[in-house]
N, C-alpha and C positions, 0 to 999 in steps of 0.2 A: 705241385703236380703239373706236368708239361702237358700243351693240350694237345689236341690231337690234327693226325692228317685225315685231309677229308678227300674223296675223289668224288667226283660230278658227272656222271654220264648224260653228253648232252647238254651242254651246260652254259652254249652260245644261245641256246633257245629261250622262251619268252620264260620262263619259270626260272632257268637254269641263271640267266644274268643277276636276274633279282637273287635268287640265294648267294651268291658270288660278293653283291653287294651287303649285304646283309651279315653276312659272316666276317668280311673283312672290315666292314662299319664298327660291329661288335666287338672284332677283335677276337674270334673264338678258336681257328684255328692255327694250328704252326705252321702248317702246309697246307694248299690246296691245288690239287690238280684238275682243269677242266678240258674234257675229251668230248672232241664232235668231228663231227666232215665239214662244217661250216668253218670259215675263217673271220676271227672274232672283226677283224678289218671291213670284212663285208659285209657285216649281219645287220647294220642301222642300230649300232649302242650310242647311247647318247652320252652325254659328257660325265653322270655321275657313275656308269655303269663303265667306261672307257677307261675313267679312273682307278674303281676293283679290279678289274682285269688289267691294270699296270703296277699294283702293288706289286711290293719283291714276293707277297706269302703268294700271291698264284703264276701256275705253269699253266697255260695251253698248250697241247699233246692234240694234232690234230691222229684219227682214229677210225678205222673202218669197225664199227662194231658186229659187223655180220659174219668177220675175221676170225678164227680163233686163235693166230699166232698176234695178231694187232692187238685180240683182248688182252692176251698175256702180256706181252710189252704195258699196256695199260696199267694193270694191277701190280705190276712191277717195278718197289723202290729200291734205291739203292741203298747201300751201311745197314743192310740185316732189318731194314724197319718196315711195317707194312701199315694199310691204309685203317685207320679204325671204322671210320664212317663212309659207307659206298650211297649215294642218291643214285635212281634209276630212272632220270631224266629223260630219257633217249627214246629213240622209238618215231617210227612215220607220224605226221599227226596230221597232216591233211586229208579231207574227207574224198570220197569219189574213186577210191582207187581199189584194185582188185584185191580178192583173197590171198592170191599168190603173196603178192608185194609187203599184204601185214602178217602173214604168216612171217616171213623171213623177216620184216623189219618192226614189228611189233613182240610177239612170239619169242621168235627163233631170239633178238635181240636180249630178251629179258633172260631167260632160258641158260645162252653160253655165258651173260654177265653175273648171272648170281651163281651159276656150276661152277667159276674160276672164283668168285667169294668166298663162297663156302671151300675152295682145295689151298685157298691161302688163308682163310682165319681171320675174314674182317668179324668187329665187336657188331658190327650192324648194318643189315643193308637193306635199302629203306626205297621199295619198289612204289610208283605214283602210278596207281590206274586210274580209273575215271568211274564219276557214281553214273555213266551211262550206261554201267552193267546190272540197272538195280529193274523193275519190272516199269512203265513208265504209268507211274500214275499219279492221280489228286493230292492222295494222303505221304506224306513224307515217308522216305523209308530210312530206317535206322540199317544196322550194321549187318543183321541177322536177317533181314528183307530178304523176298524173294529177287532171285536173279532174272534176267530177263533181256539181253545186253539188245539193243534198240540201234546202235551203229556197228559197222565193222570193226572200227575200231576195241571198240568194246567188245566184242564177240572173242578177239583175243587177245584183248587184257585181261578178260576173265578165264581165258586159256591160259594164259602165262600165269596170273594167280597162282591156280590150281596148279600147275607144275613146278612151281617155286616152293609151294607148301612140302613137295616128295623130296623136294633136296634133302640130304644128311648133313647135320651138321649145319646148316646156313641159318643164323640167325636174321630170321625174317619180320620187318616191320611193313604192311600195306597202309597206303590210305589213299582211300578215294574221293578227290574233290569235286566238288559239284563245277558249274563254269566260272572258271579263274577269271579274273580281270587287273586290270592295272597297265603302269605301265610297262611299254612293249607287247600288249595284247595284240595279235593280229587275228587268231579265228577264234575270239572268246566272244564278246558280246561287239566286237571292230568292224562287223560288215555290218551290223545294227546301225551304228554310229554311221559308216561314211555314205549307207545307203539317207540316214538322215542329209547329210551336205547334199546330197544328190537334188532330194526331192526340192531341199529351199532352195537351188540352183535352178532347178524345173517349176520354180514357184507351184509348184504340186501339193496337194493332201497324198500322205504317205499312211499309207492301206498296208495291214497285217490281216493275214488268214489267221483264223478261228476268233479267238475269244480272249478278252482283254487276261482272264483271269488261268491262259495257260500257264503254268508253273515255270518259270527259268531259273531254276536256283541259282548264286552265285557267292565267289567268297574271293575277297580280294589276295595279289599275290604274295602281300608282304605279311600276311597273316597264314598263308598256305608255308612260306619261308620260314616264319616262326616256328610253326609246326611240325613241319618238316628235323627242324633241329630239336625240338622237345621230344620228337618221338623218337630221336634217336639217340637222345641222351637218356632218357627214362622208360619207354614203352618196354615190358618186356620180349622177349622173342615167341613170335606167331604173333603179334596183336595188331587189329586190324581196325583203321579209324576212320570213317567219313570227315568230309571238310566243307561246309555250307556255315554262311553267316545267317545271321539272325531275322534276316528282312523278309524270307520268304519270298525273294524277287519273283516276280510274275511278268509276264507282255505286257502290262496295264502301265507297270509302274517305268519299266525301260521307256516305254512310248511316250512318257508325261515327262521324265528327263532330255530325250529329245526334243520336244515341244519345246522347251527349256532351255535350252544350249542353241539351238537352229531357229528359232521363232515360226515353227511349221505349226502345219494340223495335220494329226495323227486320227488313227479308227479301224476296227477291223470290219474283215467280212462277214463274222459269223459263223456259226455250224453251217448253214442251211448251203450259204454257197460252198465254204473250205467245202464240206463234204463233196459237191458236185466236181470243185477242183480236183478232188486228191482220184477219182476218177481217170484223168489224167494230167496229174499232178508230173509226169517228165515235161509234160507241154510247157505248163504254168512256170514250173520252174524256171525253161532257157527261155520263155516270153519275160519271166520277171526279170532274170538275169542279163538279156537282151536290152533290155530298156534303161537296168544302169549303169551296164560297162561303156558305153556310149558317152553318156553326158559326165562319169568321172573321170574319163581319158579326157574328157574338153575342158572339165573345168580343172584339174590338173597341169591341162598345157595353157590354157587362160592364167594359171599363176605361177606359170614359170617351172612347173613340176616335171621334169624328165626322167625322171625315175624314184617308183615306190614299190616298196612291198604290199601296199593296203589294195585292199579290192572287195568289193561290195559284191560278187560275187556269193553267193549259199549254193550248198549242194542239197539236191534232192533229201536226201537221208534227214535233213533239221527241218523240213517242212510239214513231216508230220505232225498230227496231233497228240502227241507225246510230252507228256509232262516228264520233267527233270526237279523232283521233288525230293530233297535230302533234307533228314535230322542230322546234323551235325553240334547234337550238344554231348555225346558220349565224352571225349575227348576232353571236353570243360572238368572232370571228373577227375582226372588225373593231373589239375592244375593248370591247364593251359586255358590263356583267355583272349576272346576276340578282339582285338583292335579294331576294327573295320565292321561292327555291327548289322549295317547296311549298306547298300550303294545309294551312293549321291551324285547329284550334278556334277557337287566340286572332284569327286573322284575319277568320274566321268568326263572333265574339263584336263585332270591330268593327265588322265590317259591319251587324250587328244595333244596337250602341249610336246609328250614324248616326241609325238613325231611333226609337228607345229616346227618345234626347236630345232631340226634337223633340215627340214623343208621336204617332208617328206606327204604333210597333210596341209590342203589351204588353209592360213590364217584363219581365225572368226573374226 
């Protein structure tokens, strides 16, 4: 049986390389096309990821996906064949930004890329929202949770959801992962990490609002990757999966891995003050954000660092007290099993080396 082509909407981005790697490591497809606005030249891939994206099995097709004659050119092979497998990578992911902007690049994005799916006849096309649409609380939510989407983002990934499900004919797979990590992380748990270099720079105790025990869930990406292709080799159509590791990651335990990795001391504030903050929590925010864009531009240019993508930057919207609390064992059910059980140090130490090895993060 000849395997299949796969398309990647999106596919220079932090999820999008890892699957790239992954498939052509495995060896699973005969073709794979990866479509973005980025150019794979300038995104900061490192050597094994640079490697995937120079196999003969993939094409980069750079792609305005907001297009609908660009999307058509996208979904379009040559010799009568078309794509089995579509990923729906794509989409704005940086926080802060207006309704407008995710309407058309969240939304509108998902929306004319599964409408042109479904009018060509992919076997499966395999839409990545985020479990930020589930209500945020203590108790983990499974698949059938109530909704409740807590970022922008998510307010229309769960709009595009819903609109994907009306399609005719589109054989539809969701899943939604809790916070991704690995390498090439940049807004997963990386302002965590580089606000830690910050503070050992600052010889500082590095202070988190609320309580050690807010919920962060999290699932590594090469286990999201995994999944990704199990559900779209097996899931059947409409079935919809959460993606969280087993750790139950929480503030407490990220904080005691930085301790860990930067020889700092960590601690939060508590209810008693977060609440007083979140009062005016915009203030807090660009005072905190204020304090360490400063000293990661100096110690950055202290080791030679002229240009990076990372930034300890956080937007307003993740400073809430909002738990990100996902069951992600449905999914186990249908055969598929987690690599990456919890997060570690040493996971934590790669995802740093990613951009160590580039010179894009100071050495430890």
């Amino acid at each position: 049986m000849s395997k299949p082509n796969v398309l990647i909407l999106g596919g220079v981005g932090f999820i999008g390389r890892n699957l790239v790697q992954f498939l052509v490591e495995k060896d699973l497809a005969e073709y794979i096309r990866v479509v973005d606005k980025v150019l794979p030249a300038t995104a900061f891939l490192n050597a094994a990821h640079q490697a995937a994206f120079g196999s003969n099995k993939v094409e980069y097709m750079q792609g305005n996906l907001t297009s609908n004659a660009s999307i058509a050119k996208v979904f379009t092979l040559d010799g009568g064949r078309k794509f089995n497998y579509v990923f729906n990578l794509a989409g704005e992911t940086k926080y802060g930004q207006t309704e407008a902007v995710y309407n058309e690049k969240v939304f509108e994005v998902s929306d004319k890329c599964a409408t042109e799916a479904a009018k060509v006849g992919v076997d499966k096309f395999v839409e990545v929202s985020t479990a930020q649409v589930y209500e945020a609380k203590k108790k983990a939510s499974k698949e059938d949770g109530k909704t409740d989407p807590w970022t922008l983002i998510a307010k229309y990934k769960l709009n595009a959801e819903k609109k994907l499900r009306e399609i005719p004919n589109l054989n539809l797979v969701i899943v939604r992962p809790s916070v991704v990590y690995g390498p090439g992380d940049i807004l997963g748990i990386s302002p965590r990490i580089i606000t830690g270099a910050v503070y050992k720079h600052l010889a500082e105790k590095m202070q988190f609002l609320w309580t050690g025990d807010l919920r962060y869930n999290t699932v590594h990406v090469r286990d999201v990757c995994k999944a990704l292709w199990h559900v779209a080799t097996t899931a059947p159509k409409g079935s919809l999966f959460n993606l969280s590791d087993k750790g139950d990651t929480d503030a407490e335990m990220i904080s005691k891995i930085l301790e860990k990795i930067f020889q700092i001391k960590t601690g939060f504030l508590g209810s008693i003050v977060s609440n007083l903050a979140q009062l005016n929590l915009k203030g807090v925010c660009e005072e905190a954000n204020n304090k360490h864009l400063k000293p990661w531009s100096d110690l950055c240019k202290d080791k030679g660092i002229l240009n990076t993508p990372l930034t300890p930057y956080i937007d307003q919207e993740l400073l809430y007290n909002n738990h990100l609390s996902v069951d992600g064992t449905a999914i186990e059910a249908t055969g598929f099993k987690y690599d990456y059980p919890e997060i570690t140090d040493a996971l934590v130490r790669e995802q740093i080396e990613y951009f160590t090895s580039q010179r894009l993060f100071p050495a430890l």
